[in-house]
N, C-alpha and C positions, 0 to 999 in steps of 0.2 A: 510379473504381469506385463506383458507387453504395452507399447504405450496404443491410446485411443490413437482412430486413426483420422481424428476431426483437426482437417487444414487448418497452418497459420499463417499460409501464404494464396495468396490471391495470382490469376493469371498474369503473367507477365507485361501484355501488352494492355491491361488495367491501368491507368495514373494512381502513383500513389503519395501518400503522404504520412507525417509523423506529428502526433502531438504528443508534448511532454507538459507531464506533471509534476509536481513538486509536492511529496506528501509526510507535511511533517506538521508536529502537534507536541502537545504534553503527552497525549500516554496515545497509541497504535496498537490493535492486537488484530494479528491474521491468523487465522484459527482454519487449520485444514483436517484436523481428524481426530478434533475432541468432542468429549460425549459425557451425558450427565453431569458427575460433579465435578468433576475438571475440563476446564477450560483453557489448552495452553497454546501461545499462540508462536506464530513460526519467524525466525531470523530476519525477516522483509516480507515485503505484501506479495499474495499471494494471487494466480489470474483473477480466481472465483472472487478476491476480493476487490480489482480493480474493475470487474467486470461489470459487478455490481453498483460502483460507484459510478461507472457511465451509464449503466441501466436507469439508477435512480434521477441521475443529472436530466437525462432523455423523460425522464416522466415513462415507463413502462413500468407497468404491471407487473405482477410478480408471474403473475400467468403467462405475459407476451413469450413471443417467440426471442431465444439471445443467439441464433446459429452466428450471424453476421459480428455481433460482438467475439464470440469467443473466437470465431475465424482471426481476429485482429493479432497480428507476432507483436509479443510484449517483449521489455527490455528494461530489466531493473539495476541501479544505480545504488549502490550504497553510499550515500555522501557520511552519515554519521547514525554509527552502529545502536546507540541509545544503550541503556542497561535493562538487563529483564526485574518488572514490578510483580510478588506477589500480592493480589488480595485475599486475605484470606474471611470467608464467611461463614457464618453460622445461622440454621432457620430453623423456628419452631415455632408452635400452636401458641399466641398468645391466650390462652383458653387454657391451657397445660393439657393438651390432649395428646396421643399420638399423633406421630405423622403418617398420614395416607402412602400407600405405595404407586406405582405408575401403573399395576394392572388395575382393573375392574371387574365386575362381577356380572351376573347377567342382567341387572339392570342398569350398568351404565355409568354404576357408585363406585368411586375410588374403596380399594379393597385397604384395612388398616395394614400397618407394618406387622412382621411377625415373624421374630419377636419384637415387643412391641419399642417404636424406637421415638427419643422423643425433640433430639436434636439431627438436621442433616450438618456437614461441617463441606462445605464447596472451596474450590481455589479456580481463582480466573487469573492469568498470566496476560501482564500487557510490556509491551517496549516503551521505557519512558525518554523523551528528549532524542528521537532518531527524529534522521531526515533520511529519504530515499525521492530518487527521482526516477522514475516510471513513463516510460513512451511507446506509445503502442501507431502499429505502423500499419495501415490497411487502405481501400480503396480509398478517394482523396473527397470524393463527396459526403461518402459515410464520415470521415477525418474530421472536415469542414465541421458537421451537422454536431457532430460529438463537441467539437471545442466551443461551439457557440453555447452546446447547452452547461457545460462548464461554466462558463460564463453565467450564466442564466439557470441555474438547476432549476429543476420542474417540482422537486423532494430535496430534503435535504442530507446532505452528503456525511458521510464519516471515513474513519479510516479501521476499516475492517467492523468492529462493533456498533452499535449506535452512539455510544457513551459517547466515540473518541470523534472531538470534531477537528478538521483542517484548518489550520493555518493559511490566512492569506502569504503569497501568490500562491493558488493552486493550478492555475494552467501559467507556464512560463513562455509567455510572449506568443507568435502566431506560430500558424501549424509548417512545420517544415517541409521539404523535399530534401530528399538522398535516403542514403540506409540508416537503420538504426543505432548499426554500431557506431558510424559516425556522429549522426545527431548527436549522441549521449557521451560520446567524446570532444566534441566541441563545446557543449552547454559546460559555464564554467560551474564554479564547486558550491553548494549550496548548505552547505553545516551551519549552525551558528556563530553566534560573534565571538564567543567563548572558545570555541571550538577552533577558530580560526586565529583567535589569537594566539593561543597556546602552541599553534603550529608556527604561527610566525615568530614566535621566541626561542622554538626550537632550532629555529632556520637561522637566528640570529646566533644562538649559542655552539652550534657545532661545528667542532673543529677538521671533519670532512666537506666538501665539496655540495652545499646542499641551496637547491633554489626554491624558493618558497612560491617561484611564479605557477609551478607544474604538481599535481598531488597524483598518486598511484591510488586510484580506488577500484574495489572487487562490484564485478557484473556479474548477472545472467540474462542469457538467451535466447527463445525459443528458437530451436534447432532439431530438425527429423534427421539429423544428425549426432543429435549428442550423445554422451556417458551418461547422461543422468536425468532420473525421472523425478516427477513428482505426481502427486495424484490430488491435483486439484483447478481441475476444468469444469462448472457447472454443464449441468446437462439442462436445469431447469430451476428457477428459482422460487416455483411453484413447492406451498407446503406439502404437499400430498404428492411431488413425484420429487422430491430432491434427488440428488444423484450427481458424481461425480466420475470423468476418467480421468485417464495419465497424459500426460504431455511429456517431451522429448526436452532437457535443457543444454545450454553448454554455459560454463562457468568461466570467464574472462578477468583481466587485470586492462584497463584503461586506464591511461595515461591523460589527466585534463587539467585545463588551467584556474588555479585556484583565486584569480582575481583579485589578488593581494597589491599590494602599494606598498615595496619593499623599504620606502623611504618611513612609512608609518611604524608606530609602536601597537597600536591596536586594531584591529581589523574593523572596517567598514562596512554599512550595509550593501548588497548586490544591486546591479542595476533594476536587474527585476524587481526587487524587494520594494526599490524606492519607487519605481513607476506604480508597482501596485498598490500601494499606501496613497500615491497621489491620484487613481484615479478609484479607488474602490472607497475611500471614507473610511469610517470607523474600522476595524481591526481590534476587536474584543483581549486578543495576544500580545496585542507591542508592547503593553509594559510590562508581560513576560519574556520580551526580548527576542520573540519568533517573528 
């Protein structure tokens, strides 16, 4: 399927700008082409999912117009991969009835199963303990408007399902200028403190040439140039016209600095981490270590 041909670039002599996000939690699920009883959700977040998160940040309707948003070139950052969680569930009629099917009949009444069935058995897939850093780069006023409501959501925010809430900091610092690839290469590494440590002991124990100041982490890109597609661009996030096209990606290795203190044994919170705790307050997570 060729990809959609809905811009991720804005005119050139537009200003622009970059905000990044920081989107990490206990459990993430970005879900681009599950249905019914499976729910599996994809590698890092997905546009339709970030898309949505500045939708709802912005206070728009599920009816509004999103052209301007999905126009925004996104740039995802794997800082730490997470492991995949299944749920596994189970649903029936506390009644001991049958379960109803998804059609109807002509008046309107869920039709019974048939044959008749009396348990459904679901699985929802989430990523538990990732971190990804997410920037999306578009004209500098739309930028502007978007981080402030970050700041300020208007609805409350998750990462991909309702379940999954964010972790403070979620906007990292003010909104930049340059390209994306840059920005995302200079923002240092934002894994956990476990995560960070465990790098710095490896830094300590090996007998090659290895600096703990720089970490190698995998991107992607929106690119009307790339190798690779995906198909998850909302068209609408209206229930009654949902819809999704293809986007254009390229897949990168960025090279950033992982803000370690080569002199320490354990790794320290980021700067960002620690401004956001001093000016946002409570943080329901820290003594989860996020």
């Amino acid at each position: 399927m060729p990809a959609d041909p809905t811009p991720t670039t804005v005119p050139k002599d537009e200003a622009q700008a970059v905000l990044v996000l920081r989107l990490a939690g206990p459990l993430q699920s970005w879900g681009d082409r599950s249905a019914f009883n499976r729910r599996d959700s994809r590698p890092q977040p997905t546009k339709s999912g970030v898309v949505g998160l500045l939708a709802a940040a912005a206070g728009r309707p599920r009816e509004a117009d999103i052209t301007d948003l999905v126009g925004l070139r996104l740039g995802v950052r794997i800082d730490q991969p997470g492991t995949l969680l299944r749920d596994y569930h189970t649903v029936s009629d506390y009644r001991g009835r049958p379960l109803p099917q998804a059609g109807v009949n002509a008046k309107g009444v869920q039709k019974p199963t048939s044959p008749a069935k009396d348990t459904h058995v679901t699985h929802r897939y989430y990523l538990q303990d990732a971190v990804f850093v997410a920037a999306v780069q578009g004209p500098a006023a739309l930028v502007e408007t978007l981080a402030e409501a970050i700041r300020r959501p208007a609805f409350p925010l998750a990462l991909g399902r309702r379940s999954c809430v964010p972790t403070q900091p979620l906007a990292l610092g003010a909104v930049r200028a340059g390209t994306l690839e840059d920005v995302l290469a200079d923002e240092p590494w934002q894994a956990g403190g476990a995560a960070k440590s465990a790098y710095q002991r490896r830094a300590a124990r090996s007998p090659e040439p290895f600096s703990p100041h720089r970490i190698d982490l995998a991107a992607t890109f929106d690119d009307p140039s790339g190798d690779d597609t995906l198909q998850d661009v909302p068209r609408s996030f209206d229930p009654r016209q949902r819809g999704f096209s293809t986007r254009r990606i390229r897949h990168a290795w960025l090279t950033v600095p992982t803000g370690l203190d080569p002199t320490a044994t354990t790794a320290q919170p980021s700067a960002a981490a620690s401004a956001a705790a001093a000016t946002t307050g409570h943080d329901p997570f820290a003594l989860l270590g996020w």
